[in-house]
C-alpha positions as CSV (number, residue, x, y, z in Angstrom):
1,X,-36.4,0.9,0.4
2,X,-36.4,-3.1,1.1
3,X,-33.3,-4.4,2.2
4,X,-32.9,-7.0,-0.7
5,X,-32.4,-3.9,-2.5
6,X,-29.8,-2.2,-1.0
7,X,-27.9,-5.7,-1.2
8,X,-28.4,-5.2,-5.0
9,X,-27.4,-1.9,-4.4
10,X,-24.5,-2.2,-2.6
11,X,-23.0,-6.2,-3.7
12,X,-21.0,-4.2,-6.9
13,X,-19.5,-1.6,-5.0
14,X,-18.1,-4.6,-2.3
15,X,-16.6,-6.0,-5.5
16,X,-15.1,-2.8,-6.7
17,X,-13.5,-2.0,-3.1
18,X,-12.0,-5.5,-3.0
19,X,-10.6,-5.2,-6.9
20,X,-9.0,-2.0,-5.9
21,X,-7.4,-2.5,-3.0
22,X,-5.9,-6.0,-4.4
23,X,-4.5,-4.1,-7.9
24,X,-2.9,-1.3,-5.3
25,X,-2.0,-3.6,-3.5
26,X,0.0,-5.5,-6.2
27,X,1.5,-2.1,-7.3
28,X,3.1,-1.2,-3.7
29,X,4.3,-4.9,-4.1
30,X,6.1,-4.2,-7.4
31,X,7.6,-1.5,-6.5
32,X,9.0,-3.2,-3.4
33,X,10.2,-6.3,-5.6
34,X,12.2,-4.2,-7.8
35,X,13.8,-2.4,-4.8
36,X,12.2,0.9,-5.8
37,X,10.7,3.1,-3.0
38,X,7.2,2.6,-3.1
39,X,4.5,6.0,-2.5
40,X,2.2,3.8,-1.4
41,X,2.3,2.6,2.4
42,X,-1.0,1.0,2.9
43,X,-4.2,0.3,1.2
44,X,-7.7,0.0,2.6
45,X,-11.3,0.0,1.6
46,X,-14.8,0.5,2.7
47,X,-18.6,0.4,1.6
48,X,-20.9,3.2,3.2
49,X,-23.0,1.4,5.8
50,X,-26.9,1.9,4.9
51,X,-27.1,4.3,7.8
52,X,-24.3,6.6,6.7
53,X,-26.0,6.4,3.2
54,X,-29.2,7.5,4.6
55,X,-28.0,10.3,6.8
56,X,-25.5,12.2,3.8
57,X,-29.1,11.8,1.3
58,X,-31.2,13.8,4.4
59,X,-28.2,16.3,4.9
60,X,-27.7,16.6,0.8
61,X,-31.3,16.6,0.3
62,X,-30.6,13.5,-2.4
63,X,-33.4,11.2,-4.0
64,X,-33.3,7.9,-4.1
65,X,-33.7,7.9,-8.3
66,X,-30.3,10.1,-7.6
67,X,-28.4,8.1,-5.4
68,X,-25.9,6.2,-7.1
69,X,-25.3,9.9,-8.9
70,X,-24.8,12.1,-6.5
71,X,-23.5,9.9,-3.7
72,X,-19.5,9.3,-4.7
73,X,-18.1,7.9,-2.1
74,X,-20.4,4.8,-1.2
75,X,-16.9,2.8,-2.4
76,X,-13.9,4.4,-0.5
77,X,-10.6,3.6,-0.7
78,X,-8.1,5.0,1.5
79,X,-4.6,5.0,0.3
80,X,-1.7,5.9,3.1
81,X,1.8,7.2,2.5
82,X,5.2,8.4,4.0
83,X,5.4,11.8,2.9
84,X,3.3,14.6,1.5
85,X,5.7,14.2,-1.4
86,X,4.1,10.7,-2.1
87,X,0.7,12.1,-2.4
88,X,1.1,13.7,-5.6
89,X,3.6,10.6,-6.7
90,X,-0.2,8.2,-6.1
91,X,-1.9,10.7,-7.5
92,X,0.4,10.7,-11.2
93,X,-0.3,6.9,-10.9
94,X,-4.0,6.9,-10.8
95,X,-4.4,9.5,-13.7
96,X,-1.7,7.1,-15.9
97,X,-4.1,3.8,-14.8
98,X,-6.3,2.3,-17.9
99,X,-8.8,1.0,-15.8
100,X,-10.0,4.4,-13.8
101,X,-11.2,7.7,-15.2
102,X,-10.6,10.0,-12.8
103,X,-13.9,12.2,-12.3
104,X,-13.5,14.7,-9.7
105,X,-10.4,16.4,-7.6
106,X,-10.4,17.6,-4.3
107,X,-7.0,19.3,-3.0
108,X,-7.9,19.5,1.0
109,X,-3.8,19.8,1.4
110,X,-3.7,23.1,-0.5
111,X,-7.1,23.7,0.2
112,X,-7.7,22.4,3.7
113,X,-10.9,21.9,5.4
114,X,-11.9,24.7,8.2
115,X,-12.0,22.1,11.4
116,X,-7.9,21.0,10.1
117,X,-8.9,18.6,7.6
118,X,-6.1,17.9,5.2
119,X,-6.3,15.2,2.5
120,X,-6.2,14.6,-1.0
121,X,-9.6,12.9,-2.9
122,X,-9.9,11.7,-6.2
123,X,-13.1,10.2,-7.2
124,X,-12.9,7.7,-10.0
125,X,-15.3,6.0,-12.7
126,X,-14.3,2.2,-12.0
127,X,-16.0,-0.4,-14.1
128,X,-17.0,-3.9,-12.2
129,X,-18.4,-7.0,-14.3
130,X,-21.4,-8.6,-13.1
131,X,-24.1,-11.1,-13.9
132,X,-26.0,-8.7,-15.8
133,X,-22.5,-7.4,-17.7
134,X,-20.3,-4.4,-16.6
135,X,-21.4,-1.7,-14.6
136,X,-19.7,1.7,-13.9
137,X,-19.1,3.1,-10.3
138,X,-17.9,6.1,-8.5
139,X,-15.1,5.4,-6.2
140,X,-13.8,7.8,-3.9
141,X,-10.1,7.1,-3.4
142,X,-8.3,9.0,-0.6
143,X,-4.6,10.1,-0.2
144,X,-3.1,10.8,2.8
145,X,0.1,10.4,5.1
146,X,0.3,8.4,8.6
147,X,0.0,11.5,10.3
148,X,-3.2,13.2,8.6
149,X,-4.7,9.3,8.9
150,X,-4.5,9.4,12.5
151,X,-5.7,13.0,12.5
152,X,-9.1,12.5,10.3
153,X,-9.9,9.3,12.5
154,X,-9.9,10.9,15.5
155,X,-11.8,13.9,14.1
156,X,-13.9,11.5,12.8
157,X,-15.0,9.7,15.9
158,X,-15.8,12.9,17.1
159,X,-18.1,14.0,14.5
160,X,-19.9,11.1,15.4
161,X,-20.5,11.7,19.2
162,X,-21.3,15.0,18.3
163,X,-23.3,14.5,15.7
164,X,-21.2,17.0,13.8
165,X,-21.5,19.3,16.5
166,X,-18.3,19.5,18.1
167,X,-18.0,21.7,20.9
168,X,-15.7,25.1,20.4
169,X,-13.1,24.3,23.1
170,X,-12.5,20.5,21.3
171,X,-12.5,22.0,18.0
172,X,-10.0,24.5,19.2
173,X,-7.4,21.8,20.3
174,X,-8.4,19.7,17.6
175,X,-7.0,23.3,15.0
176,X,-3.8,22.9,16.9
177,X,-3.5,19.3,16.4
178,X,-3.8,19.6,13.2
179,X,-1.1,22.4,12.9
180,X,0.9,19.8,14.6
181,X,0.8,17.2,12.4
182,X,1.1,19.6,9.5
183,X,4.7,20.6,11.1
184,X,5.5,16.7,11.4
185,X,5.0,16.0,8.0
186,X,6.9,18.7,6.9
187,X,9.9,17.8,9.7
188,X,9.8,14.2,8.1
189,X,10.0,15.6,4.4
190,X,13.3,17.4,5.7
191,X,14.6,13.6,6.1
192,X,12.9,12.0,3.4
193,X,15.6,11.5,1.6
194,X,17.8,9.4,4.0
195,X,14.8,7.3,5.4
196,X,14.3,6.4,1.7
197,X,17.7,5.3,1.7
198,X,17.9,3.6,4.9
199,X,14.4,1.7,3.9
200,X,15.3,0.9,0.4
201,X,18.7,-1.0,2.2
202,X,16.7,-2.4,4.5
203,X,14.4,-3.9,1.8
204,X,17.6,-4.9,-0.6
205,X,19.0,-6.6,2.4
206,X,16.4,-8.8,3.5
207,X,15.7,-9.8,-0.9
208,X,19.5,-10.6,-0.7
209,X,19.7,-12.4,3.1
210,X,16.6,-14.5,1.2
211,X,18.3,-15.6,-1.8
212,X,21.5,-16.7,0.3
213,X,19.4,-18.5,2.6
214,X,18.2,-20.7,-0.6
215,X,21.3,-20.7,-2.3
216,X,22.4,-22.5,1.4
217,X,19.5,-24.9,1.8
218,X,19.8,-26.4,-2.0
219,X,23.9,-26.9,-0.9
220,X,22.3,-29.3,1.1
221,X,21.4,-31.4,-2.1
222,X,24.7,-31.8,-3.3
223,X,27.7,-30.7,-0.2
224,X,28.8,-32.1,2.2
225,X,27.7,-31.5,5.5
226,X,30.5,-30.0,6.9
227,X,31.2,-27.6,3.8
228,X,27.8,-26.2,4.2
229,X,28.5,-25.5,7.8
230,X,31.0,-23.2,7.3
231,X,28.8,-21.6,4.5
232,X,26.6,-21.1,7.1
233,X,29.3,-20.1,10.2
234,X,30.6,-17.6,7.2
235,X,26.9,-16.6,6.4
236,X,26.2,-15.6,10.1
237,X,29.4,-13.6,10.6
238,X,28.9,-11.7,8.0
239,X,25.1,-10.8,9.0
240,X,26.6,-9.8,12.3
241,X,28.2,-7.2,10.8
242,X,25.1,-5.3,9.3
243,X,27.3,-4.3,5.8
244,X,25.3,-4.5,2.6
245,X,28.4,-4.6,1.0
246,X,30.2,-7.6,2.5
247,X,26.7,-9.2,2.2
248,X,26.5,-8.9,-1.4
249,X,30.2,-10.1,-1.7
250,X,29.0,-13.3,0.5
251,X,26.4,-13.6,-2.3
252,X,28.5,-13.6,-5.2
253,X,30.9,-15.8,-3.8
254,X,28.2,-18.3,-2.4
255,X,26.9,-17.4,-6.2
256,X,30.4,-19.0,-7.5
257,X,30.2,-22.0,-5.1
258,X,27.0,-23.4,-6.2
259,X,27.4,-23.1,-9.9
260,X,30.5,-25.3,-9.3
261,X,28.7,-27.9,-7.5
262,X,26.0,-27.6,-10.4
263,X,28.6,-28.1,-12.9
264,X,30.3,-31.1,-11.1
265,X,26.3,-32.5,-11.1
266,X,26.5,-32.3,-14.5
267,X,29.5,-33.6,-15.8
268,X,28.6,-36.8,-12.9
269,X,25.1,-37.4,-14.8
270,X,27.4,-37.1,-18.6
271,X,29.7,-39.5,-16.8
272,X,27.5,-42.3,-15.5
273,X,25.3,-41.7,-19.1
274,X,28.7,-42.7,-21.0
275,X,29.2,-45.4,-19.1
276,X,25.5,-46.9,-19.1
């Protein structure tokens, strides 16, 4: 096949892999903004290279009329969370998304693979507009946690030294690692529930510690110097002290401050319009 064909080949599924990693992307982000724990960790993509392309059609025994078919996972995404927990959470949002008709599922955390292998793929019908109109893909999309991620890499590499003949004695401790990381994700689902917690502070903390730090910098406009000094003396002993509550009191009362200065702003513009 000429390489200005496998370009053509390829060039839609690129777009696809960048379109869904932005739109999960943007859906961890939302979660986030409205201070609700988000399933999703991370979000990454790939295109097959030609030469991984090539060797799955000689294993699969796949034509090259029968490519596009029977290869799914030219696109991948790879979609990385907490908790096993999460999994099924990403999965409940792909099957509600308009834009993605899921094709195919493959339970390798139920189900998993002989060498260890646990994950959880959904391939997808994903529709990308081009210069000759819209054209419908197969996307594999993959969900796993940190610890599986770090798992299948590995493995990974190692199927590619040995050429996907891994040697019993490495495929023996690569079993046990694998039962390892299956008892660390279960250990971590045992504290899922207060990590949540602690990250979900953490995340309403920082929106809050953001909004005070504006609220300060526009006092600027319209305090004095010295009264927005001690906002700030007041703002930094109170983020000393690592309470979510005091810091939201600091808020409302900073909250309180400024709408007065606003107001006084506003009755001085009535004021000097009367006179004029």
């Amino acid at each position: 096949m000429e390489i200005q064909l496998w370009r053509e080949i390829l060039h839609p599924y690129e777009q696809a892999v960048s379109e869904i990693i932005v739109k999960f992307v943007c859906l961890r982000d939302e979660f986030r903004k409205n201070n609700i724990y988000s399933p999703i960790e991370s979000v990454t993509g790939r295109v097959k290279t030609v030469s991984s392309i090539l060797d799955k059609m000689q294993m699969k025994n796949i034509q090259f009329e029968h490519l596009e078919e029977e290869v799914e996972d030219i696109a991948g995404i790879r979609i990385i969370c907490q908790f096993v927990e999460d999994i099924e959470r990403v999965v409940d949002l792909i099957r509600g998304r308009s834009d993605m008709e899921i094709l195919e599922m493959k339970d390798y955390l139920a189900n998993k693979k002989k060498s260890g292998y646990r994950s959880y793929h959904v391939v997808v019908a994903y529709t990308v507009d081009t210069i000759h109109g819209p054209k419908k893909l197969q996307v594999e999309i993959q969900i796993r946690t940190m610890a599986m991620n770090f798992w299948a890499t590995t493995e990974h590499s190692l199927q590619y030294k040995y050429k996907g003949e891994i040697p019993e004695h490495v495929s023996t401790r690569l079993q046990k690692a694998a039962d390892a990381i299956f008892n660390l994700d279960n250990e971590m689902s045992q504290v899922r529930a207060e990590i949540i917690d602690a990250q979900n502070d953490m995340q309403i903390r920082t929106g809050i510690v953001k909004e005070i730090l504006s609220a300060i910098e526009n006092l600027y406009k319209v305090a004095s110097e010295r009264e927005v000094k001690k906002v700030q003396d007041e703002f930094y002993r109170i983020f000393r002290l690592n309470n979510l509550y005091e810091l939201r009191r600091f808020q409302k009362q900073l909250d309180i401050l400024s709408e007065g200065y606003r107001v006084q702003s506003v009755d001085s513009e009535l004021h000097t319009s009367a006179e004029q």
